[in-house]
C-alpha positions, 0 to 999 in steps of 0.5 A: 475481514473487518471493515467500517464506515466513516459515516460517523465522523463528524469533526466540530467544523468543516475543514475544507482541502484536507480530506484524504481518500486512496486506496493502494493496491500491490500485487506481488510474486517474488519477481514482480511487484504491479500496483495501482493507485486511486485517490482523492485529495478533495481539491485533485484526484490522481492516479498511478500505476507501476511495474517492476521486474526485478528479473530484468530491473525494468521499472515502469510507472505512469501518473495523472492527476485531475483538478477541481472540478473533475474529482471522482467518488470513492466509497466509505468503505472496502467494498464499491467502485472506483473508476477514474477516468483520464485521457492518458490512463483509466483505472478501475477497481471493482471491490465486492465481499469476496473478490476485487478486479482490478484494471489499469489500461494506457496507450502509452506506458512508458512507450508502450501500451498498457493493459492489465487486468488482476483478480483479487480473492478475498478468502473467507475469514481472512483478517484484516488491520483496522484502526482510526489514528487520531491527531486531534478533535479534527485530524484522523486517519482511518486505515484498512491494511488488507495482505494475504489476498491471493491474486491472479491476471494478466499485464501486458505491456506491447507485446510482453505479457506478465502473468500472476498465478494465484497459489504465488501471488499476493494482493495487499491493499492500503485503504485511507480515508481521513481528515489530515494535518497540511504537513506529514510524513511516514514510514510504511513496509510491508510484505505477503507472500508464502514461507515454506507451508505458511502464508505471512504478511507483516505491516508496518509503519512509523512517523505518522502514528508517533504520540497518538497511541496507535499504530498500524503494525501487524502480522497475518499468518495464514489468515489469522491477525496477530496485532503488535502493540510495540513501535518499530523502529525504521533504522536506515541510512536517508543518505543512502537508501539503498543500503540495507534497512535494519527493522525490529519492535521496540520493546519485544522480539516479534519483529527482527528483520533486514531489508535489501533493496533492489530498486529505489522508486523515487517520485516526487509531486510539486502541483500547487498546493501538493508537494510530496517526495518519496522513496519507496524501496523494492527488496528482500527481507530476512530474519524472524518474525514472532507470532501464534507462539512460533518464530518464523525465520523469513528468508528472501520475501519481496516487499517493500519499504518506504520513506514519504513526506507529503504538503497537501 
């Protein structure tokens, strides 16, 4: 796993309101998707938590949000502590080297009380997707994709208990920090999870990278970064997002997939100064993926993909 520091940035002048910093974690099995969010906007911290069931279809999501000045520290790299607290929900993530526990608890989540409780591996020599995405002299989005990370816990929710077993769950961690544009907008899919004998994980994104030279597109099989160098393109219907979405490399083959959705998580935020919308599909991809000199068919890995335009 490669990690940084942002200590080094330094833009010409200070930019005030526009630094970003989150770290999103989701935890998958092939019937259960639970995530926890932290983030710091520099003027509001927030924080969110869902779960989906697509055995039953049950989605459960819970957000808070605290202004200026009750913001709270998050550390300049993968490795630290985060710990918000909020009267209607805490989130802990305690990041080490070589393992992360990740706690979410709520009195009321969705009618019900909330507590959840996830370890997260992080195998040695496992490799990550790291890259600084420069807008200009001021702007840029420094972003760790980690996927493949074995994870295993409890959530429970009232009385039910969801349980995540290591050998078929999957931790996948966004990490951002940066100094961001008022207005932007992306697309991120992404999946981890186990085909046959192989552990695979595929990030991709698009929109917000577009003229920068960068982009955050990479596949990890079993534990090994393959970096792709070609755009993908997101083709989808923003009329209808629950039909299927058609996802492939621009250029090469390494990427030739579909995405079905089960389930459109739709949220939007309007608090002042923050304004976003988002639609974030939970589903299935099939097809191929090209990578180590194989072509890997994906039958059925559950994932996700999404649309986001943000104002903050």
């Amino acid at each position: 796993m490669v990690s940084f520091s942002l200590s080094y940035w330094k833009p010409q002048r200070k930019v005030r309101t526009k630094k970003k910093r989150w770290d999103y974690w989701a935890v998958t099995t092939q019937d259960l998707l639970f995530s926890v969010t932290a983030a710091n906007l520099d003027y509001a911290s927030t924080g969110f938590s869902y779960l989906y069931d697509r055995k039953t279809g049950r989605f459960l999501e819970k957000t808070v949000m605290n202004f200026l000045p009750r913001r709270f520290e998050m550390p300049l790299t993968p490795v630290g502590r985060i710990s918000l607290h909020h009267s209607d929900m805490q989130i802990t993530v305690d990041a080490e080297e070589n393992q992360v526990l990740l706690k979410a608890s709520a009195e009321n989540f969705g009618g019900k009380k909330l507590d959840a409780e996830i370890q997260v591996k992080r195998p040695a020599g496992l490799e990550s997707l790291n890259v600084v995405v420069p807008w200009d002299r001021r702007t840029f989005q420094y972003t760790s994709k980690q996927h493949c990370m074995p994870a295993e816990g409890t959530v429970r929710w009232g009385d039910e208990v969801f349980d995540f077993i290591s050998d078929k769950a999957y931790a996948v961690l966004d990490f951002g920090r940066g100094i961001w544009p008022y207005r932007s907008s992306w697309n991120w899919a992404a999946f981890s999870g186990r085909s046959g004998t192989d552990v695979i994980g595929l990030n991709m994104g698009s929109k917000w990278t577009d003229g920068t030279g960068m982009n955050e597109n990479g596949i990890i099989l079993n534990g090994r970064l393959y970096k792709i160098f070609d755009e993908i393109i997101f083709d989808y219907d923003p009329s209808d997002f629950m039909k299927p979405w058609n996802l492939r490399t621009e250029g090469r083959d390494a990427v030739h997939l579909q995405f079905r959705p089960l389930y459109d998580r739709k949220a939007e935020t309007n608090a002042l100064l923050i304004q976003s919308s988002v639609h974030q599909l939970f589903g299935e991809y099939f097809g191929t993926v090209n990578a180590d000199g194989r072509t890997l068919r994906i039958e059925g890995l559950f994932g996700w993909a999404e649309e986001h335009y943000a104002r903050w």
